[in-house]
N, CA and C atoms of all chains as a GROMACS GRO file, in nm:
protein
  612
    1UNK      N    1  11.723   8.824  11.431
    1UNK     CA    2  11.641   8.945  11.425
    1UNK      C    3  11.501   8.912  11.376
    2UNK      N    4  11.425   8.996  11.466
    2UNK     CA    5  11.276   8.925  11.405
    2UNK      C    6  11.233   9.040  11.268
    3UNK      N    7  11.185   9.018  11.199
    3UNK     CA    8  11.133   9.067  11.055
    3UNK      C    9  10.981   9.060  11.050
    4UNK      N   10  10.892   9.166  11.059
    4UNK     CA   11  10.759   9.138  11.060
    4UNK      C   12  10.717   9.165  10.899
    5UNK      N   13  10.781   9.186  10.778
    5UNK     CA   14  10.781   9.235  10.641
    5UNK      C   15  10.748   9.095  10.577
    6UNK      N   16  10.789   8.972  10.616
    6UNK     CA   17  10.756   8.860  10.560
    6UNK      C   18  10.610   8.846  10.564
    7UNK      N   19  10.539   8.788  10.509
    7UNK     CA   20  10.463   8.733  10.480
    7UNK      C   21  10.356   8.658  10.620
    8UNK      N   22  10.304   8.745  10.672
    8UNK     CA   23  10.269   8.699  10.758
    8UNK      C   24  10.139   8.726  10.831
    9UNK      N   25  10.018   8.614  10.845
    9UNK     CA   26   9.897   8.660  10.858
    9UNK      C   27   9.842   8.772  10.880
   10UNK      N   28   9.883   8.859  10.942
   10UNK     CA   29   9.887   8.998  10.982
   10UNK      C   30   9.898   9.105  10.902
   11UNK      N   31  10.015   9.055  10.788
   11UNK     CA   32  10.023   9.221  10.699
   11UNK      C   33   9.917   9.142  10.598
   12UNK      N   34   9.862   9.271  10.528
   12UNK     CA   35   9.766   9.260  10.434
   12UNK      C   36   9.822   9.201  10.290
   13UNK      N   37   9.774   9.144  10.182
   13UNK     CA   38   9.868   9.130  10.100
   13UNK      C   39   9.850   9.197  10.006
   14UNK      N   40   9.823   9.363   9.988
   14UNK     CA   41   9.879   9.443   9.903
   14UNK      C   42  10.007   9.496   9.939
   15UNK      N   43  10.046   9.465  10.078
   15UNK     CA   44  10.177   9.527  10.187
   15UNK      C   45  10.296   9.480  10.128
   16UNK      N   46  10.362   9.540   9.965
   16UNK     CA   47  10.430   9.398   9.940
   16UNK      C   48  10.557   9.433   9.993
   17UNK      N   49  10.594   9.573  10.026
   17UNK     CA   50  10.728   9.598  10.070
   17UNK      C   51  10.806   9.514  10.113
   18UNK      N   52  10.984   9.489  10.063
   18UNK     CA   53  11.067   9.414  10.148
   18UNK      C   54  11.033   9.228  10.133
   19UNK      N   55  10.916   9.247  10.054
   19UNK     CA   56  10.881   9.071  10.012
   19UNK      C   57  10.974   9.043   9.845
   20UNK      N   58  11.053   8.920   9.829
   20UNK     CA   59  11.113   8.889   9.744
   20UNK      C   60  11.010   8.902   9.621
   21UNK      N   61  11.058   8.979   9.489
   21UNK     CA   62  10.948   8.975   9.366
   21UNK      C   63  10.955   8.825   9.312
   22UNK      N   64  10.854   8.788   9.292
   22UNK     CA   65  10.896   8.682   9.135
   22UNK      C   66  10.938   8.728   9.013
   23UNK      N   67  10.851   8.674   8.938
   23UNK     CA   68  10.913   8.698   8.801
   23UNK      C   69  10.847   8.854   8.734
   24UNK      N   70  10.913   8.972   8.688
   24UNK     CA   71  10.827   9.094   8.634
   24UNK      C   72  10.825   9.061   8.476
   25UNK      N   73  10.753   9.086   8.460
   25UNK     CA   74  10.705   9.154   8.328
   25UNK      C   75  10.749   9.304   8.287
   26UNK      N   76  10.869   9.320   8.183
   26UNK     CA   77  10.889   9.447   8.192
   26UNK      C   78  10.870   9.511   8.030
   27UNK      N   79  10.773   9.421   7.964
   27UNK     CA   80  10.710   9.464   7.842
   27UNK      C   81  10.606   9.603   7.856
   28UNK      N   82  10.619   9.653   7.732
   28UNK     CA   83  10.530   9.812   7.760
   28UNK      C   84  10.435   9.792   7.641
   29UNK      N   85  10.319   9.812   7.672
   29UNK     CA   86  10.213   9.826   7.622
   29UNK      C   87  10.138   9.996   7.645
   30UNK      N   88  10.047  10.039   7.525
   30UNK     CA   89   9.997  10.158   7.507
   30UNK      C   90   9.839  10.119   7.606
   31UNK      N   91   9.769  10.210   7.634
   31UNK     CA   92   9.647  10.178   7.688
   31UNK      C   93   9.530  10.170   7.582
   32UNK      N   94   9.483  10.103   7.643
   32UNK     CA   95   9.359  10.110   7.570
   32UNK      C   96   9.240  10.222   7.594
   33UNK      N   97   9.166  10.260   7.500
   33UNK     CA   98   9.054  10.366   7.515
   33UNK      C   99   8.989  10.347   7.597
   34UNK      N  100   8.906  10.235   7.649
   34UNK     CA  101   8.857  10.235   7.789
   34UNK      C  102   8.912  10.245   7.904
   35UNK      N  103   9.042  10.224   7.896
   35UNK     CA  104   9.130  10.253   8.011
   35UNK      C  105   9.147  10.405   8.048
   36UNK      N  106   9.164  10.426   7.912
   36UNK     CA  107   9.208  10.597   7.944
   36UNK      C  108   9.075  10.666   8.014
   37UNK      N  109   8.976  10.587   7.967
   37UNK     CA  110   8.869  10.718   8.037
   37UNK      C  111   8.860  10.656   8.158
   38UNK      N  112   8.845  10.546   8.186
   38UNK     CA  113   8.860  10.483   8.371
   38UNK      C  114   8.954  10.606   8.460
   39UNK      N  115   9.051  10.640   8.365
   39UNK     CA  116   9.132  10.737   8.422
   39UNK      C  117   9.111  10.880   8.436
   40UNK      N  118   9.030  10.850   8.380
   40UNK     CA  119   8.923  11.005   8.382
   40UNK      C  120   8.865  11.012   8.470
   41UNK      N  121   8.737  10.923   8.434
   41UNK     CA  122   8.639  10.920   8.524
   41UNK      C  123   8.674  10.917   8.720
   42UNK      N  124   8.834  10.840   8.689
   42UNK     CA  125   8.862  10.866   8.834
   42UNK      C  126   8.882  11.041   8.882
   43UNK      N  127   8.900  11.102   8.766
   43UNK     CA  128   8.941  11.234   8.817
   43UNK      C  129   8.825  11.320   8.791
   44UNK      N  130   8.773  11.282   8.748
   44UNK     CA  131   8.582  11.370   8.760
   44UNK      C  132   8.553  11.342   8.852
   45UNK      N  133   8.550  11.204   8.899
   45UNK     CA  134   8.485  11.170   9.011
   45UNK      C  135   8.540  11.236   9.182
   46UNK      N  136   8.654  11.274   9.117
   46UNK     CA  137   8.729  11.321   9.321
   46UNK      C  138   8.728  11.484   9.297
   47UNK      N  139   8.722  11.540   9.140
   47UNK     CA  140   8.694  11.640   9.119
   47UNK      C  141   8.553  11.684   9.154
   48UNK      N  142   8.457  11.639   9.191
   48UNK     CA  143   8.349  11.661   9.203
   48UNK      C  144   8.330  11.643   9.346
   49UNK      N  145   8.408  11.555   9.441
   49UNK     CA  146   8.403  11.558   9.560
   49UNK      C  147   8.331  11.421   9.620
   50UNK      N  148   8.301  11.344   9.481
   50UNK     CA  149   8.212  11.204   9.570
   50UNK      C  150   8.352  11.110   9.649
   51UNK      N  151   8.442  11.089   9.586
   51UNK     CA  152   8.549  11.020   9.696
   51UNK      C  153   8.689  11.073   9.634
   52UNK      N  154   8.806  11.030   9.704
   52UNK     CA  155   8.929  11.074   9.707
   52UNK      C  156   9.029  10.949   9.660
   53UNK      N  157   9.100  10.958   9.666
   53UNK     CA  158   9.220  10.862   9.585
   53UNK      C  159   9.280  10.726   9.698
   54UNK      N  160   9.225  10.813   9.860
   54UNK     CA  161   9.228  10.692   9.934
   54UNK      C  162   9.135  10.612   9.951
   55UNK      N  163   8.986  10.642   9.904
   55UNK     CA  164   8.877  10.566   9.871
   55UNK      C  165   8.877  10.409   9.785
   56UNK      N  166   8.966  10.517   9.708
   56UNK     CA  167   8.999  10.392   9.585
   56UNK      C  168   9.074  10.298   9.600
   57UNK      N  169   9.211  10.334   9.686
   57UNK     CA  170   9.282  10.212   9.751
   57UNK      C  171   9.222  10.154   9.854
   58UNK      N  172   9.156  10.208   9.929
   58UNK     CA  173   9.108  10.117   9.996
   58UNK      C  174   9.025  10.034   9.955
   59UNK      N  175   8.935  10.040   9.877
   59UNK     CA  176   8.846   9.914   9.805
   59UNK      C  177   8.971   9.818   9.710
   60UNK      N  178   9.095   9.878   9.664
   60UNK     CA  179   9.112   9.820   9.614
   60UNK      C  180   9.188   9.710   9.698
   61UNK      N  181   9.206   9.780   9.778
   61UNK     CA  182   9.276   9.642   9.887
   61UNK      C  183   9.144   9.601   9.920
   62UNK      N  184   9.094   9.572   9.988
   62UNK     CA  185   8.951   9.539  10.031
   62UNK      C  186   8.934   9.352   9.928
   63UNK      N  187   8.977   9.477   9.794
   63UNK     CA  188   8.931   9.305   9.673
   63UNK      C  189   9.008   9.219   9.728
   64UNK      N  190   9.082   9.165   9.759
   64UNK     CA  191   9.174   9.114   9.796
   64UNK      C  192   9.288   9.036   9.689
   65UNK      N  193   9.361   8.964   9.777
   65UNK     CA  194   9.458   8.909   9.614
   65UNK      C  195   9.448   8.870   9.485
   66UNK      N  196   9.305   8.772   9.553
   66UNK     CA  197   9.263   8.705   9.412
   66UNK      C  198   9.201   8.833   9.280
   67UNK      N  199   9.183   8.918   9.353
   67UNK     CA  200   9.128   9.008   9.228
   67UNK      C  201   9.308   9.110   9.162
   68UNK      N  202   9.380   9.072   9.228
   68UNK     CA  203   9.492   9.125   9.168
   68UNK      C  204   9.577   9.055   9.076
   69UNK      N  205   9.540   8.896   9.098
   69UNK     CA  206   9.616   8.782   8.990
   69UNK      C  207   9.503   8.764   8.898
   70UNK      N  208   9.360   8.829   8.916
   70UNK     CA  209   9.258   8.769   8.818
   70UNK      C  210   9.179   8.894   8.685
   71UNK      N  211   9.236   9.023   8.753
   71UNK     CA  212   9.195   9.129   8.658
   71UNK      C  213   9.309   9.232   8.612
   72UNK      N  214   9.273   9.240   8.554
   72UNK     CA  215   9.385   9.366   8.511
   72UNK      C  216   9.414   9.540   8.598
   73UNK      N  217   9.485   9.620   8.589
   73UNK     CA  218   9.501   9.735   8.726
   73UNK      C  219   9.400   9.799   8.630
   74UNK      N  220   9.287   9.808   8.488
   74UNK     CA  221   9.239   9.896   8.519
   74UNK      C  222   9.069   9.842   8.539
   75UNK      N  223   9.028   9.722   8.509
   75UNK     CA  224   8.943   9.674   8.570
   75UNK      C  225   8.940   9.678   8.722
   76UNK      N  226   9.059   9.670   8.799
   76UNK     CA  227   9.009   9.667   8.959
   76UNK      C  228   8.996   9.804   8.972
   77UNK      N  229   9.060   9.922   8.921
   77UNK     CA  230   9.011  10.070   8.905
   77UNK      C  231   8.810  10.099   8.885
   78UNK      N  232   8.802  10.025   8.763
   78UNK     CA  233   8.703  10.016   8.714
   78UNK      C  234   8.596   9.983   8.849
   79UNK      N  235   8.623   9.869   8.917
   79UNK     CA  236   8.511   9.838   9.013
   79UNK      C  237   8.534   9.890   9.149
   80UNK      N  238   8.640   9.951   9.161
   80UNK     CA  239   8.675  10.059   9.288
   80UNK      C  240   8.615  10.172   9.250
   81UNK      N  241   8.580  10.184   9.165
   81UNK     CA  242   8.542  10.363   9.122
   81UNK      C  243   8.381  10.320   9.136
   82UNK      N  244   8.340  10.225   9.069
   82UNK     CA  245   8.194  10.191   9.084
   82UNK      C  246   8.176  10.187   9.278
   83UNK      N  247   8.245  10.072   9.290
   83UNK     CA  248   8.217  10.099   9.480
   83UNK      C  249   8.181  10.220   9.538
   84UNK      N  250   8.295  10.311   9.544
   84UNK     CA  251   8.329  10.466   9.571
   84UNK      C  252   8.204  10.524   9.557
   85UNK      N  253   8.149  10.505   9.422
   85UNK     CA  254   8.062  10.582   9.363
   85UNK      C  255   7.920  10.568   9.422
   86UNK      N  256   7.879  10.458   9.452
   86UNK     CA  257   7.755  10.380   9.477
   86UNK      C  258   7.753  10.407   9.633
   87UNK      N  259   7.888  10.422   9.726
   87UNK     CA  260   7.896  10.469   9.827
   87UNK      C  261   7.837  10.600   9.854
   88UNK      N  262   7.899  10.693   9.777
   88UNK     CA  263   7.935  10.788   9.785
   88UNK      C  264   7.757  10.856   9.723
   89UNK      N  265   7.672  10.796   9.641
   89UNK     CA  266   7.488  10.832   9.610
   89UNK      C  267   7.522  10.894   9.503
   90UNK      N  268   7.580  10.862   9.365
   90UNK     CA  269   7.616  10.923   9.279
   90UNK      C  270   7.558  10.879   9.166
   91UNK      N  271   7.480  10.741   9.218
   91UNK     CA  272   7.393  10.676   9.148
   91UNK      C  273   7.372  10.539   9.200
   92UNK      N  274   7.266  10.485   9.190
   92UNK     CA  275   7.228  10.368   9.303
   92UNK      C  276   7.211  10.190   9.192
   93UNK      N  277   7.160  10.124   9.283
   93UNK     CA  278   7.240  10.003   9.169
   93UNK      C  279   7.128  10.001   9.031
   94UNK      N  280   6.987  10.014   9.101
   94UNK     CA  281   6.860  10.002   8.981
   94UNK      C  282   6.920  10.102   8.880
   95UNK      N  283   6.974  10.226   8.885
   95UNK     CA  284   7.009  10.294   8.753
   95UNK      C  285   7.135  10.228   8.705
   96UNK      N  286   7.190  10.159   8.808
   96UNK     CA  287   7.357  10.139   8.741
   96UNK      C  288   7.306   9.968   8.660
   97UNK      N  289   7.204   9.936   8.669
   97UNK     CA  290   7.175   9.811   8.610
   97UNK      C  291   7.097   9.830   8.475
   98UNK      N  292   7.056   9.983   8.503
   98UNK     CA  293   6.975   9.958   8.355
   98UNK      C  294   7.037  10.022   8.277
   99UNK      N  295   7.127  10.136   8.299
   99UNK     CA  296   7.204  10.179   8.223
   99UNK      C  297   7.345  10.027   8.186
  100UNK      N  298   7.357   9.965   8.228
  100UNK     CA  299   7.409   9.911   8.163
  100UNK      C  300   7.358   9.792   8.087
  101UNK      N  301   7.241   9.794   8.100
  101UNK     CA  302   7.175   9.658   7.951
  101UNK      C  303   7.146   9.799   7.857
  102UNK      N  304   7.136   9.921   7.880
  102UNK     CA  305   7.114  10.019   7.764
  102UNK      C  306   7.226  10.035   7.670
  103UNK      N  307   7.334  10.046   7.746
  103UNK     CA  308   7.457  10.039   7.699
  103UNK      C  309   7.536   9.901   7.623
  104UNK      N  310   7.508   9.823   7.656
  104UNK     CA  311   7.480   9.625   7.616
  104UNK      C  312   7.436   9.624   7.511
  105UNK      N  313   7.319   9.703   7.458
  105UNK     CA  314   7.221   9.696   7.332
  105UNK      C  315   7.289   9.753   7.217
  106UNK      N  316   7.401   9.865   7.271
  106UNK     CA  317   7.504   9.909   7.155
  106UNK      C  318   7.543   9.881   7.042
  107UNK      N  319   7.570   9.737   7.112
  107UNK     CA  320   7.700   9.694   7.063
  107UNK      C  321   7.795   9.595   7.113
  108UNK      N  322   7.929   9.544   7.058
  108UNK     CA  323   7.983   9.527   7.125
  108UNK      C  324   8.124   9.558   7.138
  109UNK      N  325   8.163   9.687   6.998
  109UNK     CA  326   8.244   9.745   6.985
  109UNK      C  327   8.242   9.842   6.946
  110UNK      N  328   8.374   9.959   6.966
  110UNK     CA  329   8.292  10.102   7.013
  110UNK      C  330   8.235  10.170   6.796
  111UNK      N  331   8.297  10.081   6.755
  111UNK     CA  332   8.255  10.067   6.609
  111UNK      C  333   8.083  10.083   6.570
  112UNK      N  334   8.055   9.966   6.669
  112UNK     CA  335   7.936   9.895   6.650
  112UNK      C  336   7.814  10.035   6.763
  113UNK      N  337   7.861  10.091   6.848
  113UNK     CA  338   7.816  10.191   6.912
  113UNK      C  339   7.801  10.307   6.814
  114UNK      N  340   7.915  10.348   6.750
  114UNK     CA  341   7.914  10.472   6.706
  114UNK      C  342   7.828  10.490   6.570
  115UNK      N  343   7.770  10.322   6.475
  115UNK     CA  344   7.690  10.356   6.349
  115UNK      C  345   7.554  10.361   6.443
  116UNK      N  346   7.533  10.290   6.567
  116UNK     CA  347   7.395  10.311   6.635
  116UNK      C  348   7.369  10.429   6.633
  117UNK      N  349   7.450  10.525   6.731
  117UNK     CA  350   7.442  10.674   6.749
  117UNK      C  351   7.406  10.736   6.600
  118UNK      N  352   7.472  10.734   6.506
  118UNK     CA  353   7.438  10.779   6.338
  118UNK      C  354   7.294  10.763   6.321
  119UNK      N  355   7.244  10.637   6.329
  119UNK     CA  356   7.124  10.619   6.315
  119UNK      C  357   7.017  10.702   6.421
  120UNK      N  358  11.452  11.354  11.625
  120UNK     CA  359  11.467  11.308  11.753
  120UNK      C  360  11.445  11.151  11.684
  121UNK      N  361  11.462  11.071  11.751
  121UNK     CA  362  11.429  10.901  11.808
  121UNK      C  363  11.312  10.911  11.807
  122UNK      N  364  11.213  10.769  11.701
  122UNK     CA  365  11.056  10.771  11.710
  122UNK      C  366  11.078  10.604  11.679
  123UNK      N  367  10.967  10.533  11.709
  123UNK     CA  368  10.919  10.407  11.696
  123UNK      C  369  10.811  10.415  11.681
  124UNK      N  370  10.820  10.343  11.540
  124UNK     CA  371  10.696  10.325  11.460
  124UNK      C  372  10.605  10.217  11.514
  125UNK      N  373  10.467  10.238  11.536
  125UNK     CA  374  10.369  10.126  11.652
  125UNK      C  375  10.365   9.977  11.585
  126UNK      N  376  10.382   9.892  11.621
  126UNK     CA  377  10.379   9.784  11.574
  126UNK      C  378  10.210   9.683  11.602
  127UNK      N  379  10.146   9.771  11.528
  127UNK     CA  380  10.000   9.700  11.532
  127UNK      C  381   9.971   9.685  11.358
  128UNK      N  382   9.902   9.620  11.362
  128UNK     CA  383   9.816   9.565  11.256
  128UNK      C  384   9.696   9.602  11.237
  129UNK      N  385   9.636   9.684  11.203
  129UNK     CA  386   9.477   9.662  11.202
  129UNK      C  387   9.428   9.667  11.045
  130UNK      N  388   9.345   9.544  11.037
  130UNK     CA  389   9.319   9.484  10.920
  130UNK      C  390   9.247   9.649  10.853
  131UNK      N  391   9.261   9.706  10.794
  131UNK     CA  392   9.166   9.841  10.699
  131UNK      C  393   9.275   9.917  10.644
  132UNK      N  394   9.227  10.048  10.589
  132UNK     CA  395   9.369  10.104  10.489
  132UNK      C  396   9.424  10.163  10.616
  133UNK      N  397   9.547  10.191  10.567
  133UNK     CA  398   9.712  10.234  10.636
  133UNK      C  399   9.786  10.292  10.545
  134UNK      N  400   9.830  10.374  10.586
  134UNK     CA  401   9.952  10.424  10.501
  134UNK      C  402  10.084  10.397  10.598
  135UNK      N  403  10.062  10.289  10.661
  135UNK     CA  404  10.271  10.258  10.716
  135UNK      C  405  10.297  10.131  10.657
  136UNK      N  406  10.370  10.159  10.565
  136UNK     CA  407  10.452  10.012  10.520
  136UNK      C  408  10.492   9.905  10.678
  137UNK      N  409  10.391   9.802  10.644
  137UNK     CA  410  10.447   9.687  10.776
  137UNK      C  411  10.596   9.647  10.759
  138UNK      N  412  10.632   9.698  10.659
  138UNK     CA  413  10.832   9.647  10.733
  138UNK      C  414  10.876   9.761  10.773
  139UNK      N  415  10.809   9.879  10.828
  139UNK     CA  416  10.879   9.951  10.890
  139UNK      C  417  10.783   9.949  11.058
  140UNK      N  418  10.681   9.859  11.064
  140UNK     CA  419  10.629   9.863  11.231
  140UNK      C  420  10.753   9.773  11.308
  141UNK      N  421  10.739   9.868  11.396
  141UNK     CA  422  10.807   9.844  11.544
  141UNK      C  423  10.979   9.915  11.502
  142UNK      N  424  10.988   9.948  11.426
  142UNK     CA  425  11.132  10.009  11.383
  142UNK      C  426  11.190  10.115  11.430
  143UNK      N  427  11.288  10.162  11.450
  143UNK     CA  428  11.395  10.304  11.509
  143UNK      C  429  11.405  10.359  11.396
  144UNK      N  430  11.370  10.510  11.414
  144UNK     CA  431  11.415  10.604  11.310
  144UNK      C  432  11.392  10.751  11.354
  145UNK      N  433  11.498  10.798  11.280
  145UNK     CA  434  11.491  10.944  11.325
  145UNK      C  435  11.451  11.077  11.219
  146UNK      N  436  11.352  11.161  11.305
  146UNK     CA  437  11.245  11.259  11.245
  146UNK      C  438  11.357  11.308  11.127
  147UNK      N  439  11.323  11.299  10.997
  147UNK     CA  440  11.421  11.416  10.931
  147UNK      C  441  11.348  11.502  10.883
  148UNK      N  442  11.274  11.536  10.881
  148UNK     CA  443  11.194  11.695  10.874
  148UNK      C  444  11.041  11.668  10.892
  149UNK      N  445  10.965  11.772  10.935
  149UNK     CA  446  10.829  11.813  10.987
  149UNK      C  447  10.805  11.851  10.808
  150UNK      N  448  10.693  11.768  10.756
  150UNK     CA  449  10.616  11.765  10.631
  150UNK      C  450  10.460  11.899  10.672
  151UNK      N  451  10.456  11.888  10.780
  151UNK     CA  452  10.290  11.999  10.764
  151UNK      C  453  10.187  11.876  10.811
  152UNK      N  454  10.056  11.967  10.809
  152UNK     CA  455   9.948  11.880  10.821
  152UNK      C  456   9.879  11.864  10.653
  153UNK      N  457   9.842  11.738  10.699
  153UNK     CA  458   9.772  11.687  10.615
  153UNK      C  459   9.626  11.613  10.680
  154UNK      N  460   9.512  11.602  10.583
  154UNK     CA  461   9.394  11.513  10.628
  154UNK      C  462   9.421  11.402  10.664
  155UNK      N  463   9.377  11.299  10.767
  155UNK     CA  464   9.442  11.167  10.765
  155UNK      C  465   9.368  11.092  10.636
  156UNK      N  466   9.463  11.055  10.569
  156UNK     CA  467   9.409  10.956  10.484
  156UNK      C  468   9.306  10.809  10.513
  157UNK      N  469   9.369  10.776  10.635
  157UNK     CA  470   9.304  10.660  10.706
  157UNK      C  471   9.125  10.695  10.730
  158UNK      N  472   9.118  10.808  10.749
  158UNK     CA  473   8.960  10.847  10.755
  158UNK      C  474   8.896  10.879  10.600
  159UNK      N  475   8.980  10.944  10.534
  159UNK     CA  476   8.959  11.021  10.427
  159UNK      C  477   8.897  10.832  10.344
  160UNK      N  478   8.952  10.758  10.366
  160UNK     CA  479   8.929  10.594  10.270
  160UNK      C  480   8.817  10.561  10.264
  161UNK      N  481   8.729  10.613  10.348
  161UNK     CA  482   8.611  10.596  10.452
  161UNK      C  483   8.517  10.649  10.424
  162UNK      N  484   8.507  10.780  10.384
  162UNK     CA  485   8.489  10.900  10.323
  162UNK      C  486   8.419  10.980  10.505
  163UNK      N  487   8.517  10.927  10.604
  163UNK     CA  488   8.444  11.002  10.690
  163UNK      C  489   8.535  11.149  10.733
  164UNK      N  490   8.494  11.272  10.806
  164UNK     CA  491   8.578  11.321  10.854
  164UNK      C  492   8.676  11.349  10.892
  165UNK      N  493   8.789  11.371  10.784
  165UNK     CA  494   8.907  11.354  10.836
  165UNK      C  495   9.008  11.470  10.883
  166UNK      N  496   9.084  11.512  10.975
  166UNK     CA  497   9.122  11.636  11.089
  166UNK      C  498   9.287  11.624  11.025
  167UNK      N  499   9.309  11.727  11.000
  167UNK     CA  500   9.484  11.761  10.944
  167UNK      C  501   9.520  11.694  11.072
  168UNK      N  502   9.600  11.631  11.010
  168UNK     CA  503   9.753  11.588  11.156
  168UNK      C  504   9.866  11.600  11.059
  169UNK      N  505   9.939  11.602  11.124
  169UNK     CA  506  10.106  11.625  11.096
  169UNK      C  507  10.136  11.486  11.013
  170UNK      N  508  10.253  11.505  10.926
  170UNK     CA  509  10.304  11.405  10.842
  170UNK      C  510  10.460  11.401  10.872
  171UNK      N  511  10.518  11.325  10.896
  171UNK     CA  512  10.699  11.317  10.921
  171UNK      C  513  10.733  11.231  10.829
  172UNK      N  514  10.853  11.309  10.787
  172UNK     CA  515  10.952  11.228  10.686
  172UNK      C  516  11.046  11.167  10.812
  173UNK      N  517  11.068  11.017  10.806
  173UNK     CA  518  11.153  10.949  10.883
  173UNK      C  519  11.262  10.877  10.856
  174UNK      N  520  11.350  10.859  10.886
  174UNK     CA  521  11.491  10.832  10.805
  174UNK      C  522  11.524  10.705  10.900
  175UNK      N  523  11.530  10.589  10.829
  175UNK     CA  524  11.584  10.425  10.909
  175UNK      C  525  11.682  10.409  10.837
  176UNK      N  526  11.775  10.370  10.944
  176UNK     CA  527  11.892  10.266  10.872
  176UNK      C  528  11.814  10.141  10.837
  177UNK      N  529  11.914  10.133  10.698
  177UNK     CA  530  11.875   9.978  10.637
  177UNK      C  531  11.891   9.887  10.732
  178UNK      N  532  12.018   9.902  10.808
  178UNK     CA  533  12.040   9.771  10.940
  178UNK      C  534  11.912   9.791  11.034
  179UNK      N  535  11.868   9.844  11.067
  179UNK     CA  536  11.741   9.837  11.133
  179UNK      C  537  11.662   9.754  11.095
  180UNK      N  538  11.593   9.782  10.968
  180UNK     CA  539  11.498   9.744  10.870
  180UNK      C  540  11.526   9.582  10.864
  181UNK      N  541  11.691   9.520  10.815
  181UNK     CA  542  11.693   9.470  10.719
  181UNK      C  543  11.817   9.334  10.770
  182UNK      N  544  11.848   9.401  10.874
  182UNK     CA  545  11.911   9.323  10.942
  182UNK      C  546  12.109   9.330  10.899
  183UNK      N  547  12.134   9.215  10.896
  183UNK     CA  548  12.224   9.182  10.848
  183UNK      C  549  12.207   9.175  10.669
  184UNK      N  550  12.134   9.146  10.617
  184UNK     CA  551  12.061   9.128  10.455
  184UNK      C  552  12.172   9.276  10.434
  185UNK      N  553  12.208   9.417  10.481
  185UNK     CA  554  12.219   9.503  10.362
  185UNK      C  555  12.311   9.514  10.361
  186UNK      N  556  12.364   9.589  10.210
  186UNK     CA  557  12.489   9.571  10.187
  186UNK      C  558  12.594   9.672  10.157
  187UNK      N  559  12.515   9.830  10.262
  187UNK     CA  560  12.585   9.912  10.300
  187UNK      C  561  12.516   9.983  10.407
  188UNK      N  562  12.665   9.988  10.535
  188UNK     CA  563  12.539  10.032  10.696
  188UNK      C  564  12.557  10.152  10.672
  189UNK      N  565  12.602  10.212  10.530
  189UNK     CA  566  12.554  10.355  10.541
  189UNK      C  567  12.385  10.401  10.463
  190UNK      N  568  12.380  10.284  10.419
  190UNK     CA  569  12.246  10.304  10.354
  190UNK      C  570  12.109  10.360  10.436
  191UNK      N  571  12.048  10.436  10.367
  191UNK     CA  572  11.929  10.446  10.509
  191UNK      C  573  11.780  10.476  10.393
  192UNK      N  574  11.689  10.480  10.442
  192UNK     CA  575  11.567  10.457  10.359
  192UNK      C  576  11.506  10.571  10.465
  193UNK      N  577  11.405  10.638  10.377
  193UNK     CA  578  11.300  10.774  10.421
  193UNK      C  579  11.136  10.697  10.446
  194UNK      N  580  11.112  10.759  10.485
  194UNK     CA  581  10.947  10.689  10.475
  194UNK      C  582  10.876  10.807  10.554
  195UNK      N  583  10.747  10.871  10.518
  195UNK     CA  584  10.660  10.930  10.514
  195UNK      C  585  10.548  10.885  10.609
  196UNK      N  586  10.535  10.902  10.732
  196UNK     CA  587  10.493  10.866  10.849
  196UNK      C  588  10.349  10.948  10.916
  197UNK      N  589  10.238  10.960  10.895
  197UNK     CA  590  10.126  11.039  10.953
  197UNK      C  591  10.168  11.000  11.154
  198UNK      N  592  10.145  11.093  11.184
  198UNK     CA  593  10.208  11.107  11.324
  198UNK      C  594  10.084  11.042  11.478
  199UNK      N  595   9.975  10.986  11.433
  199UNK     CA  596   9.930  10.872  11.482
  199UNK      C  597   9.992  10.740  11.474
  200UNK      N  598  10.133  10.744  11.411
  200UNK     CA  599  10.178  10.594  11.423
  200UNK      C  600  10.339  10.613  11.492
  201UNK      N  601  10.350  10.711  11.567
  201UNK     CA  602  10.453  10.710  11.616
  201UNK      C  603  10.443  10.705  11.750
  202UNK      N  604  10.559  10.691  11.806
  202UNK     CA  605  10.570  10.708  11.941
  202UNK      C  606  10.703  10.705  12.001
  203UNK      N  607  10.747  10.801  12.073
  203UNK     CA  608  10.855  10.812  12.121
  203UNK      C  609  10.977  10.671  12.156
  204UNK      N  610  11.065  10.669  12.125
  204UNK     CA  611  11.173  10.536  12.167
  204UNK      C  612  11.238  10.597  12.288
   0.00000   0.00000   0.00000
């Protein structure tokens, strides 16, 4: 019987259906505060109408494997939502570059942000 | 009724799991329209089409590998990827 589910130039490799797992990891960890708002910001962002939830998979397949063994699920969130966004004229790269050396100058923990703001 | 799922590839987003292209399965209920997602990824124009819930035997799928031929698996099908068997 032929099987087209294997591994094979053709399917994409987020397609993992029906492919043998390796090894899982079935430790549970809490999120972290930047994570949680990534998770936000995804829902402001489709709440507002700049892209939709298939936007986001699709860039995130797009990264391809190596960005799935090399970042974490909410960093590739993180730069799928930036894609989406930059697509989508929600802000263009010259503001998304200076807002982030503004944001850089902080600090480098949200500690170190929040006595700036005081001041 | 009897549907076969298209057995193409095209490298961009999809919503059909590739171990179910080129497969036999039968409609088990009319889901409604929905936007196609495949456009919606895009952020271009996307037109309600119909969504089918589709019901495969595991022996279809899976060959000899399963390890009950009463087993059968559902899958959620946008109705640009079907086509009559």
């Amino acid at each position: 019987m032929e099987n087209n589910f294997k591994k094979d130039a053709h399917v994409r490799w987020h397609d993992m259906g029906g492919r043998h797992a390796e090894n899982l990891t079935f430790t549970e960890h809490d999120f972290e505060l930047w994570e949680k708002r990534v998770d936000a910001l995804m829902v402001l962002a489709s709440n507002k109408g700049y892209f939709t939830v298939d936007g986001l998979r699709r860039v995130l397949e797009d990264m391809g494997e190596h960005a799935f063994d090399e970042m974490t699920y909410y960093e590739r969130w993180m730069a799928s939502i930036n894609q989406n966004l930059i697509e989508a004229g929600a802000y263009n790269l010259q503001e998304l570059g200076e807002k982030m050396a503004e944001v850089a100058q902080r600090g480098k923990t949200y500690g170190d942000c929040n006595i700036s703001v005081i001041e | 009724m009897k549907v076969r799922i298209k057995n193409i590839f095209p490298p961009g987003h999809v919503r059909t799991p590739s171990y179910l292209r080129g497969k036999v399965g039968e409609i088990e209920r009319d889901l409604g329209y929905f936007r196609n997602p495949e456009q919606l990824a895009y952020d271009l124009p996307a037109k309600k089409i119909k969504l089918y819930r589709i019901r495969f035997a595991m022996s279809e799928i899976w060959g000899d590998e399963i390890e009950s031929s009463a087993d059968t698996v559902d899958a959620e099908i946008y109705e640009h990827w079907i086509q009559k068997d």
